[in-house]
MOPAC internal coordinates of N, CA, C and O (Angstrom, degrees):
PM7 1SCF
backbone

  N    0.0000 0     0.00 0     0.00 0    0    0    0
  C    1.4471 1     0.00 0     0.00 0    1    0    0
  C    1.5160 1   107.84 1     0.00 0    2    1    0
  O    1.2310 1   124.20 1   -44.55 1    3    2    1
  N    0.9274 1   109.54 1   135.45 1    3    2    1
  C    1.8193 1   116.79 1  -162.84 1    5    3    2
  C    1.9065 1    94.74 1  -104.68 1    6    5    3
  O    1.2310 1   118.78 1   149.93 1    7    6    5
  N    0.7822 1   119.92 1   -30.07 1    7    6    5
  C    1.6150 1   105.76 1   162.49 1    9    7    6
  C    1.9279 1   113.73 1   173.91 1   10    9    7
  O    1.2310 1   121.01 1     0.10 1   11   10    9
  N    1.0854 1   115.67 1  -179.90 1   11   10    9
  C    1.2175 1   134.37 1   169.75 1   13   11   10
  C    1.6183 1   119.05 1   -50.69 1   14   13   11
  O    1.2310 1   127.84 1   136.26 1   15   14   13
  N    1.5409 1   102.50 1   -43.74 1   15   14   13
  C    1.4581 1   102.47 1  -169.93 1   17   15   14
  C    1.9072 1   103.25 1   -98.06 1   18   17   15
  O    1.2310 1   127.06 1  -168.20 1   19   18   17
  N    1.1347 1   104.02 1    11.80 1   19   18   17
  C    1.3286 1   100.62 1  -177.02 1   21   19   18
  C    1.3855 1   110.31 1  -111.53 1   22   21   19
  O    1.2310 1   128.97 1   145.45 1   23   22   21
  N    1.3249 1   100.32 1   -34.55 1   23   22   21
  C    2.0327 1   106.84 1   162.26 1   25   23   22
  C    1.4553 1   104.22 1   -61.49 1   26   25   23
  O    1.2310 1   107.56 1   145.23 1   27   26   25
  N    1.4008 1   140.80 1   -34.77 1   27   26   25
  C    1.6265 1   138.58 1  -166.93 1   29   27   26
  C    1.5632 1    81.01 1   -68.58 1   30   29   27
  O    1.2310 1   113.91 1   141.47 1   31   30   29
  N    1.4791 1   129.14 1   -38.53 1   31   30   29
  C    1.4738 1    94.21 1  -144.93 1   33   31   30
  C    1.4311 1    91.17 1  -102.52 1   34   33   31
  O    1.2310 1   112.56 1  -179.95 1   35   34   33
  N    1.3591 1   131.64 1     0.05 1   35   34   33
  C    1.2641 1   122.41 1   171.40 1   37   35   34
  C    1.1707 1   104.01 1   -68.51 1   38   37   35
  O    1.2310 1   107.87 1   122.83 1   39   38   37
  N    1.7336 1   140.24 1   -57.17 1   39   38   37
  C    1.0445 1   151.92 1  -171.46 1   41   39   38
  C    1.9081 1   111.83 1   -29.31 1   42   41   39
  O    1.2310 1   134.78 1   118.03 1   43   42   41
  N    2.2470 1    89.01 1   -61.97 1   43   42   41
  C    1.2325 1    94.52 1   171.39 1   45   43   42
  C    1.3330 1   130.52 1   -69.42 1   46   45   43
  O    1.2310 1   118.93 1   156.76 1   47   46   45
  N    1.4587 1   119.64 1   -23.24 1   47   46   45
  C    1.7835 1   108.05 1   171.96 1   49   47   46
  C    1.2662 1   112.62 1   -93.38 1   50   49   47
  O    1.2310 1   114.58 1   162.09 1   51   50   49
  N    1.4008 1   127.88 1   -17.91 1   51   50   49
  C    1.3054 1   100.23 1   159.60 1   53   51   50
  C    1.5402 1   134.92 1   -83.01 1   54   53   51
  O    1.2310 1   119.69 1  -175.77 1   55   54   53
  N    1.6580 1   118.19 1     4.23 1   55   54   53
  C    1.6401 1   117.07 1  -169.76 1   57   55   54
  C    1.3156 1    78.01 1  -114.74 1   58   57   55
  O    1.2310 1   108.17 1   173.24 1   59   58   57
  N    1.0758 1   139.71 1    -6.76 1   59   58   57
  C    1.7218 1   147.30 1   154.40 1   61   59   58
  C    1.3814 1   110.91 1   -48.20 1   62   61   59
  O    1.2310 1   123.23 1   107.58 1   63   62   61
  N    1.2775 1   111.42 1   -72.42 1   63   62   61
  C    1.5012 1   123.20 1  -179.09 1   65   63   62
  C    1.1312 1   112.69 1   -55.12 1   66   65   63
  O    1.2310 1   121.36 1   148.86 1   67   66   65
  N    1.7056 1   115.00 1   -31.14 1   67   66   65
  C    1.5187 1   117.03 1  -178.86 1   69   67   66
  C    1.6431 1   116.49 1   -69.82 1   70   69   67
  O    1.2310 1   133.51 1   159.36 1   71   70   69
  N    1.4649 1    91.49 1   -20.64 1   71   70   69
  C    2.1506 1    86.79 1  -177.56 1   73   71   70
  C    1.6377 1    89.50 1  -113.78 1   74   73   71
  O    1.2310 1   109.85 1  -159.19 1   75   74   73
  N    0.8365 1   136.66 1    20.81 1   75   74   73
  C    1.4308 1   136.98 1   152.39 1   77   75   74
  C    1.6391 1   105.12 1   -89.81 1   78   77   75
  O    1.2310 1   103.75 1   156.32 1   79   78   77
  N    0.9819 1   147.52 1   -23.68 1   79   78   77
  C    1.3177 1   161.80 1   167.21 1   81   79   78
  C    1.7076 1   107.31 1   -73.09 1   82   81   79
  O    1.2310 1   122.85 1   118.81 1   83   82   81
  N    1.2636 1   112.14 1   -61.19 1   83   82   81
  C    1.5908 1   109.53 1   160.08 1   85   83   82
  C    1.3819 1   140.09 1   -27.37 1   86   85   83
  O    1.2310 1   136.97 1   121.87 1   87   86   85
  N    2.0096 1    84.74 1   -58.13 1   87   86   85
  C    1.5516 1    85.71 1  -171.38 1   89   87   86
  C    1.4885 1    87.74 1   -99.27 1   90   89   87
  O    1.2310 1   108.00 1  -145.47 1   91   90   89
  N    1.2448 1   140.02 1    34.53 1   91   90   89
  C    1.6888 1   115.58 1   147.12 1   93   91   90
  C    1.4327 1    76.08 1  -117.60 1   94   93   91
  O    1.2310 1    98.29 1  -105.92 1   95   94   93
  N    0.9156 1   156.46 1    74.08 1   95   94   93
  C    1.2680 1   153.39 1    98.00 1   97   95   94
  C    1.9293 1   113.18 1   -73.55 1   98   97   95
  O    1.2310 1   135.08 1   134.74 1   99   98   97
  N    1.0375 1    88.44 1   -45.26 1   99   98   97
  C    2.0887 1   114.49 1  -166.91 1  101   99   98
  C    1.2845 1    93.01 1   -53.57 1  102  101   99
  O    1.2310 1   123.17 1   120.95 1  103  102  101
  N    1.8544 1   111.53 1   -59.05 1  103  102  101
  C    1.4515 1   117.07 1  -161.80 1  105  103  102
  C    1.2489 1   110.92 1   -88.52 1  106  105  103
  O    1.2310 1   114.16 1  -152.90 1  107  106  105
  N    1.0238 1   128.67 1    27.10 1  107  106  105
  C    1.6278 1   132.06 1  -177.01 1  109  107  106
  C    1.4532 1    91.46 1  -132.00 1  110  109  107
  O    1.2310 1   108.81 1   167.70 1  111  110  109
  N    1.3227 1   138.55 1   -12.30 1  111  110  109
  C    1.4186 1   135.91 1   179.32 1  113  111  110
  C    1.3933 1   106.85 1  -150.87 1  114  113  111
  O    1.2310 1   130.17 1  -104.94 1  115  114  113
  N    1.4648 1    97.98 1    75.06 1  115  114  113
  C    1.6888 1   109.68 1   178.91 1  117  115  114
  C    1.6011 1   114.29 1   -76.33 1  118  117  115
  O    1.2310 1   120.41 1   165.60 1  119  118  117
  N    1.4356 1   116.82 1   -14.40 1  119  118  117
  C    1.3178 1   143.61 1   175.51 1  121  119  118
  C    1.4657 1   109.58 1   -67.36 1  122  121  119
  O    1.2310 1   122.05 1   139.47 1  123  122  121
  N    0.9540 1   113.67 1   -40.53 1  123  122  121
  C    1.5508 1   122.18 1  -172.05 1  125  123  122
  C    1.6932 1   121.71 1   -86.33 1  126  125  123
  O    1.2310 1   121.33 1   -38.14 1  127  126  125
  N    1.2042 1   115.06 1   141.86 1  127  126  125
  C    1.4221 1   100.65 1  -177.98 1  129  127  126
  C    1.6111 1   128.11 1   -79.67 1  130  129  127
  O    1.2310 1   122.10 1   -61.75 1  131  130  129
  N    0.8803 1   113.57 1   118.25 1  131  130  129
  C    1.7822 1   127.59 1  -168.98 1  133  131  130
  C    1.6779 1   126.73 1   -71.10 1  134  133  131
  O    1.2310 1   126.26 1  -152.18 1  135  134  133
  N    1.7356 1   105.57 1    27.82 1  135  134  133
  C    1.3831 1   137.12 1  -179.63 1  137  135  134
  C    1.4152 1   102.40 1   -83.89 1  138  137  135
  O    1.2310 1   107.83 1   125.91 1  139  138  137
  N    1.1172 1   140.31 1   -54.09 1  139  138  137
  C    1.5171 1   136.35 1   175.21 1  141  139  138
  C    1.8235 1   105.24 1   -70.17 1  142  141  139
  O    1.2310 1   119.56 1   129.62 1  143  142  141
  N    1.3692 1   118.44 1   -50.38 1  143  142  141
  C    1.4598 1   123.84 1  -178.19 1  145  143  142
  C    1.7026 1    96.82 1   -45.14 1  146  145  143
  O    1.2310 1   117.95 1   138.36 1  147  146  145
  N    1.5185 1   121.50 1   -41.64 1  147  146  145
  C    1.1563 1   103.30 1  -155.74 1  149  147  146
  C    1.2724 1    99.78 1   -89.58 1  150  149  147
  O    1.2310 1   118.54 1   151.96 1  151  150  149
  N    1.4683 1   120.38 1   -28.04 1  151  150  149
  C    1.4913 1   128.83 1  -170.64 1  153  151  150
  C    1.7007 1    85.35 1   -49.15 1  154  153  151
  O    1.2310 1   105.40 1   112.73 1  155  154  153
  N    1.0577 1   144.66 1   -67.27 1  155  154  153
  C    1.5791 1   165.85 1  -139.85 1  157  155  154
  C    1.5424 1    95.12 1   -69.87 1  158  157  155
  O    1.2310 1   117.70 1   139.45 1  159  158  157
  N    1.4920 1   121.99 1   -40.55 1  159  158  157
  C    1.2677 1   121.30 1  -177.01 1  161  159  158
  C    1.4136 1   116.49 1   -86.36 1  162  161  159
  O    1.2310 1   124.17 1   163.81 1  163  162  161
  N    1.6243 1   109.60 1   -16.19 1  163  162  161
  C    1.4358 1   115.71 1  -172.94 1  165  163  162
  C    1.7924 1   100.08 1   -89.55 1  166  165  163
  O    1.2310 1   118.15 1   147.99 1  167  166  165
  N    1.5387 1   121.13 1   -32.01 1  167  166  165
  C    1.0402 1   123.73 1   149.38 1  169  167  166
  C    1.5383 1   133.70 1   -63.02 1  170  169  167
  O    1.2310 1   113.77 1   144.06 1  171  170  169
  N    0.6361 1   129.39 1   -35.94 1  171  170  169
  C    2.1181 1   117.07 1   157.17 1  173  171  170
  C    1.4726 1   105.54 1   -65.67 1  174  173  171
  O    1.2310 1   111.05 1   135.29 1  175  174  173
  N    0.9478 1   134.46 1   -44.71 1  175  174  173
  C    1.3133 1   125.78 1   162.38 1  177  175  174
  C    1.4266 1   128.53 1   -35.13 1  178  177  175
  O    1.2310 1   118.91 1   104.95 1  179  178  177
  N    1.3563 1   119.69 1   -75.05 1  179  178  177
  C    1.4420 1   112.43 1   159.46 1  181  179  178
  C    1.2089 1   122.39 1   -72.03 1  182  181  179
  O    1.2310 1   110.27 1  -155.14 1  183  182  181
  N    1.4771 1   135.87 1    24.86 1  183  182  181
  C    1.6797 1   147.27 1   146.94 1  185  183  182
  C    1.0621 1    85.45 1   -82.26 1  186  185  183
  O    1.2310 1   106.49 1   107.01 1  187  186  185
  N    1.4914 1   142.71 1   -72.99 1  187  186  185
  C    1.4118 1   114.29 1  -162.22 1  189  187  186
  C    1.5828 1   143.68 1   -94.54 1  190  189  187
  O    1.2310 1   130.99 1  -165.84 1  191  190  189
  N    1.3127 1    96.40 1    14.16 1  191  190  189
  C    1.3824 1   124.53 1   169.84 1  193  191  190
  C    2.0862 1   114.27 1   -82.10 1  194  193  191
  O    1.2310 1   131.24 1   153.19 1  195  194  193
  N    1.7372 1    95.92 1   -26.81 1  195  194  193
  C    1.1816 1    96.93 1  -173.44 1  197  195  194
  C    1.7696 1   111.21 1  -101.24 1  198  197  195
  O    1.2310 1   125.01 1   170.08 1  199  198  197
  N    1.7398 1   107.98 1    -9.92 1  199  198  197
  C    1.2810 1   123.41 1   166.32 1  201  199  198
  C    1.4471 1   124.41 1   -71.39 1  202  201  199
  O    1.2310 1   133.24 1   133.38 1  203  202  201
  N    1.5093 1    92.02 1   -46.62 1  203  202  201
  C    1.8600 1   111.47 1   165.12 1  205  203  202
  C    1.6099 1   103.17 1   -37.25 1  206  205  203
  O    1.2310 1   131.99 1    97.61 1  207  206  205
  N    1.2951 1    94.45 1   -82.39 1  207  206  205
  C    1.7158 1   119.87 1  -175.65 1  209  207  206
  C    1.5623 1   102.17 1   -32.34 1  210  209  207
  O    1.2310 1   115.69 1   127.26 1  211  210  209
  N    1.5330 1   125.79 1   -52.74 1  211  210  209
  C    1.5276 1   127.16 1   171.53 1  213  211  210
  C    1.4639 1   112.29 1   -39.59 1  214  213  211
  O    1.2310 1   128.99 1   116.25 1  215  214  213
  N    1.1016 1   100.28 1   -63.75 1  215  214  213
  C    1.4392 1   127.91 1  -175.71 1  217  215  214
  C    1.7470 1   107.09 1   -36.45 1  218  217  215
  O    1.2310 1   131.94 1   116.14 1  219  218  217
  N    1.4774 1    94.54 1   -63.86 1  219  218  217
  C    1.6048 1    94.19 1  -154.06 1  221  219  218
  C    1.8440 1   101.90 1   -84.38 1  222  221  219
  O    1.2310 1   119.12 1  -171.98 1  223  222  221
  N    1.4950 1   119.29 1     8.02 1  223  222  221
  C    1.4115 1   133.34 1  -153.41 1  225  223  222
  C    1.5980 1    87.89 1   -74.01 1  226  225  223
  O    1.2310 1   120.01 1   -35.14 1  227  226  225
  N    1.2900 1   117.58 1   144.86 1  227  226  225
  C    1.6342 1   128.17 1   179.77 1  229  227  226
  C    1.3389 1   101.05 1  -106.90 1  230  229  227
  O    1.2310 1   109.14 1   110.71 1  231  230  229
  N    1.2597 1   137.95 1   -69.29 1  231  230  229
  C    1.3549 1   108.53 1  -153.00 1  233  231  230
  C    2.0226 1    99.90 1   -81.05 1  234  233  231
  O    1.2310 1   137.96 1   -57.74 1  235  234  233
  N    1.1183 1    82.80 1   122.26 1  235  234  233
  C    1.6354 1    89.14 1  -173.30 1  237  235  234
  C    2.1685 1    88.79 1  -141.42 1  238  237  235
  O    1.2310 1   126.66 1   -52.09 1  239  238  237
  N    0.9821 1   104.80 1   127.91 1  239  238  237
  C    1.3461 1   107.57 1   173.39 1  241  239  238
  C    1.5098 1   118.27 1   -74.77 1  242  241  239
  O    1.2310 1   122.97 1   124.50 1  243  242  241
  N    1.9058 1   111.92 1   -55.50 1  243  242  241
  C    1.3522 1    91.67 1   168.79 1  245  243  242
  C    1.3385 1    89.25 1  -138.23 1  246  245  243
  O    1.2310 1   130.43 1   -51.22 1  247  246  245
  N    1.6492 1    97.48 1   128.78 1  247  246  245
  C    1.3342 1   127.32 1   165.38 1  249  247  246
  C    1.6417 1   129.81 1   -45.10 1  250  249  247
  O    1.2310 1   131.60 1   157.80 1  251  250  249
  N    1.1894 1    95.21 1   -22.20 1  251  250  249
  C    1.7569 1   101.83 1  -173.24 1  253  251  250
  C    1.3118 1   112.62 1   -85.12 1  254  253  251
  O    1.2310 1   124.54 1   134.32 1  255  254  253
  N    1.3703 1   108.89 1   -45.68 1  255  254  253
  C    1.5449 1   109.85 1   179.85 1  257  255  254
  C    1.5357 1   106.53 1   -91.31 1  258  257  255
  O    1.2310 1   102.94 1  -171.84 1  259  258  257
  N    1.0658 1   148.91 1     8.16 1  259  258  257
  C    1.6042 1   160.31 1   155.80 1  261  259  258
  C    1.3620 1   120.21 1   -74.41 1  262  261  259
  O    1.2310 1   130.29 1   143.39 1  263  262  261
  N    1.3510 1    97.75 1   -36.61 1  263  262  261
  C    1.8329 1   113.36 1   166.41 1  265  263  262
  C    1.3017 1   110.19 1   -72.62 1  266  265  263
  O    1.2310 1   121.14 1   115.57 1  267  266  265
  N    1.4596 1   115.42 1   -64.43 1  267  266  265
  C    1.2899 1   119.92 1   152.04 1  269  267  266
  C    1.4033 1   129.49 1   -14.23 1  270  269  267
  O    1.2310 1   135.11 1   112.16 1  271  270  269
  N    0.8690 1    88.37 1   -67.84 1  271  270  269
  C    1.9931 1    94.80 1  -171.39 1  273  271  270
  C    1.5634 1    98.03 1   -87.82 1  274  273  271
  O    1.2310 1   114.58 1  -140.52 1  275  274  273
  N    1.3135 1   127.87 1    39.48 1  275  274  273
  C    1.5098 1   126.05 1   160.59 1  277  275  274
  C    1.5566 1    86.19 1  -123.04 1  278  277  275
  O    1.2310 1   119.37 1    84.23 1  279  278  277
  N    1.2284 1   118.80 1   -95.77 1  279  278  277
  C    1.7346 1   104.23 1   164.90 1  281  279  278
  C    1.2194 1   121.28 1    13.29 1  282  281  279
  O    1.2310 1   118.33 1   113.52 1  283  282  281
  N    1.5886 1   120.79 1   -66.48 1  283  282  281
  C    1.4691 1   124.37 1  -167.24 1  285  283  282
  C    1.7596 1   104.12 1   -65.24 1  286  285  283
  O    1.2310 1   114.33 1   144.50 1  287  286  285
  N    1.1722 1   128.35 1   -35.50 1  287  286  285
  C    1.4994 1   159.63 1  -107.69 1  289  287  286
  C    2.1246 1    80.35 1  -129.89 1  290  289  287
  O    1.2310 1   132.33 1   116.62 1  291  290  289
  N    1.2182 1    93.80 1   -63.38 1  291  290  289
  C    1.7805 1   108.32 1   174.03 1  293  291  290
  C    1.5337 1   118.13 1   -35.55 1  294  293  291
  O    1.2310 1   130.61 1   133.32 1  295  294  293
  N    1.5719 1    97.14 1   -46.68 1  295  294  293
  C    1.7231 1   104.60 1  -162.13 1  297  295  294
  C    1.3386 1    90.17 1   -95.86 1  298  297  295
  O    1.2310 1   115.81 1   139.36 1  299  298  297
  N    1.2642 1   125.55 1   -40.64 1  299  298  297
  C    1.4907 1   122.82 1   176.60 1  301  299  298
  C    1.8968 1   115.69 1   -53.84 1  302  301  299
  O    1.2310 1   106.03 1   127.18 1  303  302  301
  N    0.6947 1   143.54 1   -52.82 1  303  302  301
  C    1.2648 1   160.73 1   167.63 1  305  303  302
  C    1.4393 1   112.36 1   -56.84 1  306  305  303
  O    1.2310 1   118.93 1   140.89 1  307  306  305
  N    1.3311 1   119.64 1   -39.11 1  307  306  305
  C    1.6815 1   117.51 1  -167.76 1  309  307  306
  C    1.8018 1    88.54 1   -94.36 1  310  309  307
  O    1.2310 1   116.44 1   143.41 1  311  310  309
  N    1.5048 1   124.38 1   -36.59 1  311  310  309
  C    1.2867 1   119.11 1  -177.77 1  313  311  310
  C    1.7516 1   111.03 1   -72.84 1  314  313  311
  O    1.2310 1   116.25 1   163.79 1  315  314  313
  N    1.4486 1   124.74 1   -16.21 1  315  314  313
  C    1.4977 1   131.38 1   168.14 1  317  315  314
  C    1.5796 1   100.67 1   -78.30 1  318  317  315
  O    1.2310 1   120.23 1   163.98 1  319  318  317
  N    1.0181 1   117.17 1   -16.02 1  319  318  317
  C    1.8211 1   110.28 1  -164.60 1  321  319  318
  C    1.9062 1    96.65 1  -100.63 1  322  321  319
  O    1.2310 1   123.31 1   168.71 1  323  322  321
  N    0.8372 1   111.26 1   -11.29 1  323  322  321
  C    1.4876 1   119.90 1  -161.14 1  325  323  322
  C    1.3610 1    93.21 1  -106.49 1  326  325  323
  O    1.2310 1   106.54 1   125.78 1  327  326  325
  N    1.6360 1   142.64 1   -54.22 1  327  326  325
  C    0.9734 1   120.61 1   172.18 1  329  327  326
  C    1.4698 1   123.60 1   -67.83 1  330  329  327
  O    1.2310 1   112.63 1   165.64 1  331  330  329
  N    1.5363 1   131.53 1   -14.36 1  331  330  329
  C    1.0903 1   137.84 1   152.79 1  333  331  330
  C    1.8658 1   129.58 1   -48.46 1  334  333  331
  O    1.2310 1   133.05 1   161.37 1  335  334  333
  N    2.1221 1    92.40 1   -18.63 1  335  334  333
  C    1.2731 1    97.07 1  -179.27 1  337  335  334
  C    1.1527 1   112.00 1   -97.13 1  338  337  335
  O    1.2310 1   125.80 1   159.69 1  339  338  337
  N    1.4871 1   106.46 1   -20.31 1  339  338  337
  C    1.6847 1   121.72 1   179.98 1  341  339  338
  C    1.6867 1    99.22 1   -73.72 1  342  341  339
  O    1.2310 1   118.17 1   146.85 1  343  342  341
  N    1.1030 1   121.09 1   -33.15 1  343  342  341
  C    1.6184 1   103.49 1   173.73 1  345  343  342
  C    1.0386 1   123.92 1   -71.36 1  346  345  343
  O    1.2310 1   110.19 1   149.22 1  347  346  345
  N    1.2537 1   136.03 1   -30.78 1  347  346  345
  C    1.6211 1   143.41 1   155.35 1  349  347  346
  C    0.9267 1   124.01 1     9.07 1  350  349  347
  O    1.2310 1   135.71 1   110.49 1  351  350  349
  N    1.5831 1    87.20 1   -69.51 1  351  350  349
  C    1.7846 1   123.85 1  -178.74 1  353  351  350
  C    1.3921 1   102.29 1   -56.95 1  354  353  351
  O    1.2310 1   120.10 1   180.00 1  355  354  353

């Protein structure tokens, strides 16, 4: 892990990409009702409100594997939100 400010921005472009995926989901199916799309957006939201919060947490004993296991925690979570977007469809 190359630092602190580089995990924030992974966090943000990838739960980024995830509601960028939504709403061209939304606008490609203006027909459809946008109650699950949003449920999906209200969920990355509090994924990354609670990753942030990991992130910026101080008493952490060792930093390396805590970073780590948000990362791990990152791909896990953005890959559950993504097949949720693939069902949409």
């Amino acid at each position: 892990m190359a630092s602190v400010k580089n995990l924030k921005k992974d966090i943000n472009n990838v739960l980024g990409d995830v509601i960028g995926a939504v709403c061209d989901w939304e606008l490609e199916n203006t027909d459809k009702d946008t109650k699950k799309s949003q449920a999906i957006i209200d969920e990355v939201i509090e994924t990354f409100d609670d990753l942030i919060a990991k992130v910026n947490a101080k008493d952490v004993d060792d930093s390396k594997a805590h970073f780590k296991a948000i990362n791990t925690e990152l791909e896990a979570k953005a890959n559950a939100l993504i097949d949720k977007v693939n069902k949409l469809k």
